[in-house]
C-alpha positions in Angstrom: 146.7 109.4 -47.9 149.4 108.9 -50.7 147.3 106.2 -52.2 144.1 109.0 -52.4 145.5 111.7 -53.3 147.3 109.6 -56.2 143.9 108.7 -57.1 142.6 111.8 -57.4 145.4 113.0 -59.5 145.1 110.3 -62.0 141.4 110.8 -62.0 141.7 114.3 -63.2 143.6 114.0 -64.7 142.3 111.3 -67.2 138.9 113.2 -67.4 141.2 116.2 -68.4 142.8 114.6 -71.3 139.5 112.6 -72.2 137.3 116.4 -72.1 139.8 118.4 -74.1 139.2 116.8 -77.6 135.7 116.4 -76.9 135.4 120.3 -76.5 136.7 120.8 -79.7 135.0 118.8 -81.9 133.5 120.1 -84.8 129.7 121.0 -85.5 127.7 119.7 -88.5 128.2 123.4 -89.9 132.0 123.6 -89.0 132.4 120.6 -91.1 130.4 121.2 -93.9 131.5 124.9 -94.4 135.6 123.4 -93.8 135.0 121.0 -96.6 133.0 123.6 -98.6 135.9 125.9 -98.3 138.4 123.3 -98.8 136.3 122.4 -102.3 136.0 126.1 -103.3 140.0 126.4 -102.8 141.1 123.5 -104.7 138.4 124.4 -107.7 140.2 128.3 -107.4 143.7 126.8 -107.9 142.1 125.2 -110.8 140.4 127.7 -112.5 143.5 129.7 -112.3 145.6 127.0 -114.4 142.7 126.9 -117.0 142.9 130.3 -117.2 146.6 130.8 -118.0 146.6 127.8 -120.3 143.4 129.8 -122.5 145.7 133.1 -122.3 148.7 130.9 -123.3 146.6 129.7 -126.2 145.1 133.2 -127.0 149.1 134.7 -127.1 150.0 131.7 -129.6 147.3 132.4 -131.8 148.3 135.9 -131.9 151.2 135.1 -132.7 150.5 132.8 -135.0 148.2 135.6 -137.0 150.9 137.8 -136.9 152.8 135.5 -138.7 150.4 134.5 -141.4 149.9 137.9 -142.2 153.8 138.6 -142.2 154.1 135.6 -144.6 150.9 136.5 -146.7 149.5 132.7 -145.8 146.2 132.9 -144.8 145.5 129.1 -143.4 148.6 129.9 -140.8 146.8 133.6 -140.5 142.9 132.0 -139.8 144.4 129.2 -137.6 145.7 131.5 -135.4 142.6 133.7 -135.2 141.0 130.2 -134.6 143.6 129.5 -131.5 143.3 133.2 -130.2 139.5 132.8 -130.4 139.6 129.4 -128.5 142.1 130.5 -126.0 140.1 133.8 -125.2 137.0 131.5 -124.6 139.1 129.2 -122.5 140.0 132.1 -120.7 136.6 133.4 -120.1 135.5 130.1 -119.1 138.2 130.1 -116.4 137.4 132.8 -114.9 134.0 132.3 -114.6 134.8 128.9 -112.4 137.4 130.8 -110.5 134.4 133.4 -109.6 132.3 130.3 -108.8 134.7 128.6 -107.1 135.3 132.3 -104.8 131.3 132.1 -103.9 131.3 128.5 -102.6 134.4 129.6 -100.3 132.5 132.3 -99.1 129.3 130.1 -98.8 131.9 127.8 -96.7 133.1 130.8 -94.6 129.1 131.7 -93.6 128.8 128.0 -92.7 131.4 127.6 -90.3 131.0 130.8 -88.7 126.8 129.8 -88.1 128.4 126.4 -86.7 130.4 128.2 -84.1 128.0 130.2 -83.0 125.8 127.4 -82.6 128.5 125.9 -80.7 128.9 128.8 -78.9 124.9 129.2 -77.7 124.8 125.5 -76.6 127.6 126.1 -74.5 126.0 129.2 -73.0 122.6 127.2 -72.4 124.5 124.2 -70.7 126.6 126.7 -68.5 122.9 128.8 -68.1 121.0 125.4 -66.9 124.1 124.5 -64.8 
């Protein structure tokens, strides 16, 4: 009776420990929208940098205007208008990947969310045909 009832308990208990990971694995849309966000979050971190090195650049070249004028040299004066005007565009262009980067995290959020639901009606149709 010891010797069955041992049995038993090791059988569920394998099948327990086997069926837990199995129940939480991932759709195709789980993973996709995970790595999509995962993409779109690493690009936003970027975009952030680039956009703090162009308003870097764009505060030297103001300062670097300033200067020119103060010194009445006007090559120090149009470099800096030069380095503001590349910094601003830097800037620009920065934030236009960081609103990119935003809509392909969102796009990532949809697609997890339609994977668990997914996951969510096949479980209700294998519990339904049960």
């Amino acid at each position: 009776m010891v010797r069955s009832l041992l049995r038993i308990s090791l059988t569920f208990a394998a099948f327990a420990f086997l069926a837990g990971p199995i129940a939480r694995a991932q759709t195709a849309g789980e993973k996709e929208g995970n790595k999509m966000e995962k993409k779109g979050n690493a690009e936003e971190k970027a975009a952030g940098a680039e956009k703090a090195k162009g308003a870097k650049m764009e505060k030297e070249g103001k300062a670097e205007e300033k200067a020119g004028k103060k010194n009445d040299d006007k090559s120090e004066e149009a470099a800096g208008k030069q380095k503001k005007k590349k910094g601003h565009a830097i800037e620009k262009a920065g934030e236009a990947k960081g609103d990119e980067a935003q809509e392909m995290e969102k796009s990532g959020n949809k697609a997890e969310k339609a994977g668990v639901k997914a996951k969510k009606a096949d479980k209700a149709a294998k519990d339904e045909g049960k």
